[in-house]
Kinemage of the C-alpha trace (Angstrom):
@kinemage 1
@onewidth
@group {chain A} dominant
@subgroup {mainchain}
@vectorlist {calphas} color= white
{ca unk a 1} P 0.000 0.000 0.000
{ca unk a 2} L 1.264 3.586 -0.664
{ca unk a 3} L -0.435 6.740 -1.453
{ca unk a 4} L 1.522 9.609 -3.574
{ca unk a 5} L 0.055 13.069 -4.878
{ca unk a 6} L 0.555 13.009 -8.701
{ca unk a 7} L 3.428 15.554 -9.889
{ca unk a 8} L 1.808 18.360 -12.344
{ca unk a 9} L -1.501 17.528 -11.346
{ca unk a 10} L -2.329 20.525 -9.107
{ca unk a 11} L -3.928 23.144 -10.889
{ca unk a 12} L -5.872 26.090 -11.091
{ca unk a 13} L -5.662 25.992 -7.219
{ca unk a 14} L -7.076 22.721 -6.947
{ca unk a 15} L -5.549 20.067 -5.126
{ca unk a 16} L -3.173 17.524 -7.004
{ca unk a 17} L -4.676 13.922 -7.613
{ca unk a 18} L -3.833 12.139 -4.979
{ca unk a 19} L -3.912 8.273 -5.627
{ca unk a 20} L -3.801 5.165 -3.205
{ca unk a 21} L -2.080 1.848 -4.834
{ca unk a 22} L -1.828 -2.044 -3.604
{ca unk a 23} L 1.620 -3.409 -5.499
{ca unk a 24} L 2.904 -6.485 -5.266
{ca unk a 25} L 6.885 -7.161 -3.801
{ca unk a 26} L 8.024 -9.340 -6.451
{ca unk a 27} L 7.669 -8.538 -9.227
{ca unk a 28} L 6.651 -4.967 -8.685
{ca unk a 29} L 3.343 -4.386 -9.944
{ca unk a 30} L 0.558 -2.409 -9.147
{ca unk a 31} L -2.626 -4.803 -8.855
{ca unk a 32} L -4.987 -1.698 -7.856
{ca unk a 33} L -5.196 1.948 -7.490
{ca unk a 34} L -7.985 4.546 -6.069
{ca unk a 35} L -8.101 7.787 -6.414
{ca unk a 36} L -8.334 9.886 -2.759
{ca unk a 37} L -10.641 12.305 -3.231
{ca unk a 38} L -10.185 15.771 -1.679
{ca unk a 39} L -12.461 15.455 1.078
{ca unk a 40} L -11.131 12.379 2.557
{ca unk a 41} L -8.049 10.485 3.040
{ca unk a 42} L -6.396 7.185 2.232
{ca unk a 43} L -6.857 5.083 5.544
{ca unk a 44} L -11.073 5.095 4.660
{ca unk a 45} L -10.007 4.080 0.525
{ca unk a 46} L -7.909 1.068 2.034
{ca unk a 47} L -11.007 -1.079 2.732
{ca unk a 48} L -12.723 -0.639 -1.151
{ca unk a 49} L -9.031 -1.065 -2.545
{ca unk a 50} L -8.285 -4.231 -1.181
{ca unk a 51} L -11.859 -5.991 -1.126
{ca unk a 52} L -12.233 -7.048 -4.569
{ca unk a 53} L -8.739 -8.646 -4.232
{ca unk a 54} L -9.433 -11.471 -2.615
{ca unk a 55} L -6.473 -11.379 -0.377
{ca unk a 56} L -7.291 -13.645 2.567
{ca unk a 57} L -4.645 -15.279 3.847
{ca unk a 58} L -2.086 -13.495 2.753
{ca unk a 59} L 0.328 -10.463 4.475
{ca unk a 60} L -0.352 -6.961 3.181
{ca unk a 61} L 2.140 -4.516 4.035
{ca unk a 62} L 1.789 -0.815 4.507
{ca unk a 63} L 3.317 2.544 6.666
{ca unk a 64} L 2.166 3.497 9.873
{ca unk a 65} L -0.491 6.310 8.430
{ca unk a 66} L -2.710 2.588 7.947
{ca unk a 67} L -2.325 1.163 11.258
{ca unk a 68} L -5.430 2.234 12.776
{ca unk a 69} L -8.322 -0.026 13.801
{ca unk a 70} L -10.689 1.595 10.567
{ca unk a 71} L -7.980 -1.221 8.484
{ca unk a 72} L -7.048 -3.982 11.252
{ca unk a 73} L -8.490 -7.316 10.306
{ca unk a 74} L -11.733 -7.833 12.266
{ca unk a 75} L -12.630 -4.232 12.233
């Protein structure tokens, strides 16, 4: 999981594009990506990225900013 602001895409005083991504450690691929919108921020977008997946049993990785209980397991 990581979340980056799009370079260049900041305009007109709007915010940049801000996008939220699930890649993959070897090989390095991105498997999904959501747009965070402007009047949110990525730890609610984790859930809807990572359902359709299908990722159970299996170790997701991501930086602190995620380790809330809105994206533990169980929650």
């Amino acid at each position: 999981m990581n979340g980056k602001t799009c370079k260049g895409s900041a305009h007109s005083g709007a915010p940049g594009l801000h996008l939220l991504s699930a890649v993959t450690h070897a090989p390095v691929t991105t498997i999904a990506q959501v747009e965070v919108g402007s009047k949110t921020n990525e730890t609610r977008c984790v859930r809807p990225l990572l359902a359709p997946l299908g990722l159970a049993g299996t170790i997701v990785t991501f930086d602190a900013l995620h380790s809330v209980k809105a994206t533990s397991p169980g929650s």
